[in-house]
N, C-alpha and C positions, 0 to 999 in steps of 0.2 A: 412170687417176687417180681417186683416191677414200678414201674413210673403210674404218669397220668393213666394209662389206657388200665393197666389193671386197679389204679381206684379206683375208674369211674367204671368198672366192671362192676362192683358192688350195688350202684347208684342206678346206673341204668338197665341193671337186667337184672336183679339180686333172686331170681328165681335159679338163676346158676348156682347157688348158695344154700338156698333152702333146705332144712334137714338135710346136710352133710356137713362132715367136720372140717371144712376146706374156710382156712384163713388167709381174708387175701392183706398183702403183705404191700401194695403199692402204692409210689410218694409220686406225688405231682413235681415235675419237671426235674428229676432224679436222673444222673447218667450212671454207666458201668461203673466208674471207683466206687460211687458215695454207695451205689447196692452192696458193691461186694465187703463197703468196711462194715456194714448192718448187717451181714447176710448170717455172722456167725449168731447174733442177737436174735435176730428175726426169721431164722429157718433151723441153724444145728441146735439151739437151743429148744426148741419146742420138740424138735425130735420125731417130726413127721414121716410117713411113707414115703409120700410124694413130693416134689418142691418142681413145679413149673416155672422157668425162666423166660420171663420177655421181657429183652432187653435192648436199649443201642440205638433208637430214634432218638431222643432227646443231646447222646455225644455228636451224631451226626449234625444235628441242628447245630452244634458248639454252646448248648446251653451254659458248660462249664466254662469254653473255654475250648481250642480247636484237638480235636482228636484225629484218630488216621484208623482204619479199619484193622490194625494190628494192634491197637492197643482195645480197641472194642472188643474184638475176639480174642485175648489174653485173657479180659475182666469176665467173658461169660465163663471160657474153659476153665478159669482160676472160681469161679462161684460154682460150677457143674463139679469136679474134684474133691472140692471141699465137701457136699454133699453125699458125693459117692464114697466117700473115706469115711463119711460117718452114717455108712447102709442104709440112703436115701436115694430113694429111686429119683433119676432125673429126665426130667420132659424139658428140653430147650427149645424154643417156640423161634420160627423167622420174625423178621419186622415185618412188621404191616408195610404193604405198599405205602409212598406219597410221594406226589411230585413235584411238592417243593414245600414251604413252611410260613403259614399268612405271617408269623411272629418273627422271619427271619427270610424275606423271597430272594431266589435267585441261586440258593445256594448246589441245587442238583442233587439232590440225595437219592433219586434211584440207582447211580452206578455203585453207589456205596452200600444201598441197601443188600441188591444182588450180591455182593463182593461178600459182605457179613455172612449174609443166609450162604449162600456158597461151603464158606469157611466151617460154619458151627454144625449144617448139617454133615458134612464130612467127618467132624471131630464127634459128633453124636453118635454116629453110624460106624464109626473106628473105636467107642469106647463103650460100647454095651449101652446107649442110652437112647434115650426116645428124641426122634426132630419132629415138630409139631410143624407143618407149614400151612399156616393159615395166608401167606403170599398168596398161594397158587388160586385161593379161594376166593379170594376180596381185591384181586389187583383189577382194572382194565387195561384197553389196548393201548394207553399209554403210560403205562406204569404207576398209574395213582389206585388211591382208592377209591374204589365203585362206590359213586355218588350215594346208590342206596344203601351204603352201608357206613356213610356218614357224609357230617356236611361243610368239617371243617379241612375235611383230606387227611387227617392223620390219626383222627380222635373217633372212634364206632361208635355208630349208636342204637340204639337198641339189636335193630334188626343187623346190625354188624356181630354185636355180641351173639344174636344168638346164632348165627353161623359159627362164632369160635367158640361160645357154649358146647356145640354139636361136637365139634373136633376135641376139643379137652378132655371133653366126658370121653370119647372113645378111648382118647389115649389114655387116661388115669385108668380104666375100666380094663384096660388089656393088660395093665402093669398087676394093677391087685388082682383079678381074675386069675392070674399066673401065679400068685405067691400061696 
């Protein structure tokens, strides 16, 4: 479940995909409401194991319209919940580094990113669920994303995916490995 980065996960690395049942569920320039109003259509309804959530780049950017890192973290926990009431294991993933947004400059989004990841790994690790932090992985020393791991600062490409390819697969693999 997710925006642009988990489309274009299909598109750019669809070897993450390959002979496994994993549906990826992502809308281009989508924030936390509009996932969470699809989420019952395009996640409780298929009735999956697993449902990985990346989310909250796109409210920060204000693509909707201005948000605040309490309603961002409301709409993951309210979509993580929903999952977990209906015996779906949940992997809530951090925001990707960036350090600012070619479609919107100047706005600051690393304090807010930090603030999110902060918050959901907290709520992840207080409610039996998985924090996926591909941050830790893909940021540089000044809060963006490592050039080689894309070229627009916000958006992975290939060789970004397949760092988060590497991380998913582990965590999906430790959830079902255990059931």
């Amino acid at each position: 479940m997710g925006n642009s980065i988990t489309q274009g996960w299909s598109v750019l690395f669809p070897e993450f995909f390959e002979g496994k049942p994993y549906i990826n569920r992502g809308i281009s320039g989508q924030t936390t409401p509009q996932m969470l109003i699809r989420f019952r259509a395009d996640v409780i309804a298929l009735e999956p194991k697993v449902v990985l959530i990346l989310a909250g780049i796109n409210d920060i950017a204000g693509n909707t319209g201005p948000s605040d890192v309490t309603m961002i973290t409301n709409n993951i926990m309210s979509m993580a919940e929903l999952a977990k009431n209906n015996n779906i294991h949940v992997i809530i993933s951090s925001i990707l580094p960036a350090k600012d947004f070619s479609w919107k400059p100047g706005m600051n989004p690393p304090p807010k990113i930090l603030a999110v990841n902060t918050i959901i790994e907290k709520f992840a690790n207080d409610n039996g669920m998985i924090y996926l932090d591909y941050y830790s992985s893909m940021v540089d020393e000044d809060n963006a994303l490592k050039k080689e791991y894309g070229s627009d600062g916000v958006h992975p490409n290939k060789e970004g995916y397949q760092v988060m390819s590497l991380l998913a697969e582990d965590a999906i693999n430790g959830i079902l490995n255990v059931e």
